[in-house]
C-alpha positions in Angstrom: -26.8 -9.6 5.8 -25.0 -9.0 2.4 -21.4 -9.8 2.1 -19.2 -6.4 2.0 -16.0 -8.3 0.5 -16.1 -11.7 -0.5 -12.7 -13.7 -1.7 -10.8 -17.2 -1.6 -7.6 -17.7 0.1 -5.8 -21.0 -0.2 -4.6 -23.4 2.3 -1.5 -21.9 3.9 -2.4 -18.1 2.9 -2.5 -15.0 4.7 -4.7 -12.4 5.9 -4.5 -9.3 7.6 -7.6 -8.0 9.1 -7.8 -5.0 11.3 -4.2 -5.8 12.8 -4.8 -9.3 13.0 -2.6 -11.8 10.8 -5.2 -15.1 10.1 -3.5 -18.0 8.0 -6.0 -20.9 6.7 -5.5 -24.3 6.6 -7.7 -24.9 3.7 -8.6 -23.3 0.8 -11.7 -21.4 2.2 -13.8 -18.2 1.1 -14.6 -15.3 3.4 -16.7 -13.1 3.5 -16.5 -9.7 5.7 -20.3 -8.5 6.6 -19.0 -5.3 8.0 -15.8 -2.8 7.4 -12.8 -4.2 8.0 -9.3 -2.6 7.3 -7.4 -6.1 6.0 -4.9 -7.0 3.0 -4.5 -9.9 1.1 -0.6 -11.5 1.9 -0.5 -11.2 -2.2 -0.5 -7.0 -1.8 2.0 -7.3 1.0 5.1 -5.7 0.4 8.4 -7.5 2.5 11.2 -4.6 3.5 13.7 -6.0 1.3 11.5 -5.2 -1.7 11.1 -1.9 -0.7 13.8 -0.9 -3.3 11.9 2.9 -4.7 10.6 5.7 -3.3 7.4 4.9 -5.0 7.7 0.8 -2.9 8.9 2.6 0.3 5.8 4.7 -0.1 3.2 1.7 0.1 5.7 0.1 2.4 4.9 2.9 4.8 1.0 3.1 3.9 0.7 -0.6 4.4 2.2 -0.3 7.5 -0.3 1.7 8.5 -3.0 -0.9 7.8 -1.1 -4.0 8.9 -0.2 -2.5 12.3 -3.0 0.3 13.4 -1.4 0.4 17.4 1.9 2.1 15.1 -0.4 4.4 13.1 0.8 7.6 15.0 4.7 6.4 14.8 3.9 5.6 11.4 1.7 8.7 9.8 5.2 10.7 10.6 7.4 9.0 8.0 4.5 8.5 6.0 3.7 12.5 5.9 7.8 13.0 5.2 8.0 10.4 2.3 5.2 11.6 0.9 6.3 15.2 0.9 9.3 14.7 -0.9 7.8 12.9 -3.6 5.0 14.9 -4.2 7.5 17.7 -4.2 10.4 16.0 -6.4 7.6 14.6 -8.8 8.2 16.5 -12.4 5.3 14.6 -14.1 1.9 16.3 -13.7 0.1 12.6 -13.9 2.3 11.4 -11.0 2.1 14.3 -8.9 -1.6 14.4 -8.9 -2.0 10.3 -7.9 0.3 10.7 -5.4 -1.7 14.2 -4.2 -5.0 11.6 -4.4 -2.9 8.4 -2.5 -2.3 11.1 0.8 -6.0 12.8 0.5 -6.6 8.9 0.9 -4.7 8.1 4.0 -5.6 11.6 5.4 -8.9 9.8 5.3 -8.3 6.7 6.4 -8.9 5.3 3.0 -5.5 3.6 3.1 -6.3 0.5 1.1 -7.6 2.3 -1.8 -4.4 4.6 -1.5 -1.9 1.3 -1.7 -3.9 0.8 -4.8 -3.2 4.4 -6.2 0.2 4.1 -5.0 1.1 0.7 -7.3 -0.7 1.8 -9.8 3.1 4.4 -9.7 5.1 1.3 -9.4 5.5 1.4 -13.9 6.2 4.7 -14.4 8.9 4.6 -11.4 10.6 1.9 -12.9 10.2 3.1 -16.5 11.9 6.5 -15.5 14.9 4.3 -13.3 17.3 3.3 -16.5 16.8 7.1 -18.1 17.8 8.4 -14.5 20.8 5.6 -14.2 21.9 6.5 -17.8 22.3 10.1 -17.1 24.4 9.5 -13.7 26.7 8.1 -16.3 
């Protein structure tokens, strides 16, 4: 059977995989033979850093694919968040990845829409001093 998703983690590393949260002991290489909903610990997002609207975003996305008992508790605020962004968004690029991140979690595509969603992470960030400097 041909690996799916092969990658190295390294002695003390995490892993979530549908739901479950696997730490190694070693530095080991996995490989998933079927489709698994997982995240590296590296793409995992803590609450404190969850400082945007863009972060609180894939906060609430990963959230969906760390925990998938919450999913219904969690589509809710992730169907809200993602309203008002794609609503407040004024640039068209921004708008449309953020249109392609919920078409993605509508289905069930949710690691590929944390990767759409950090790909917004820049231009959030880029926009925060010109938004800060006109508060002033």
């Amino acid at each position: 059977m041909k690996a799916k998703m092969r990658f190295s983690l390294k002695a003390g590393e995490r892993i979530f995989i549908n739901g479950a949260v696997l730490t190694v002991s070693q530095k080991v290489t996995l490989s998933l033979l079927n489709e698994a909903r997982f995240l590296l610990e590296s793409h995992v997002l803590q609450l404190s850093e969850a400082t945007t609207p863009m972060r609180q975003l894939y906060f609430v996305v990963q959230s969906l694919l760390i925990n998938p008992q919450e999913a219904d508790k969690v589509m809710g605020a992730f169907q809200k968040l993602h309203e008002s962004l794609v609503q407040s968004a004024t640039d068209e690029t921004v708008k449309q990845a953020l249109l392609s991140a919920g078409e993605l979690v509508a289905k069930n595509r949710t690691f590929e829409a944390l990767k759409a969603i950090r790909t917004l992470f820049e231009p959030e960030a880029a926009q925060a001093p010109v938004a800060s400097e006109q508060a002033a």
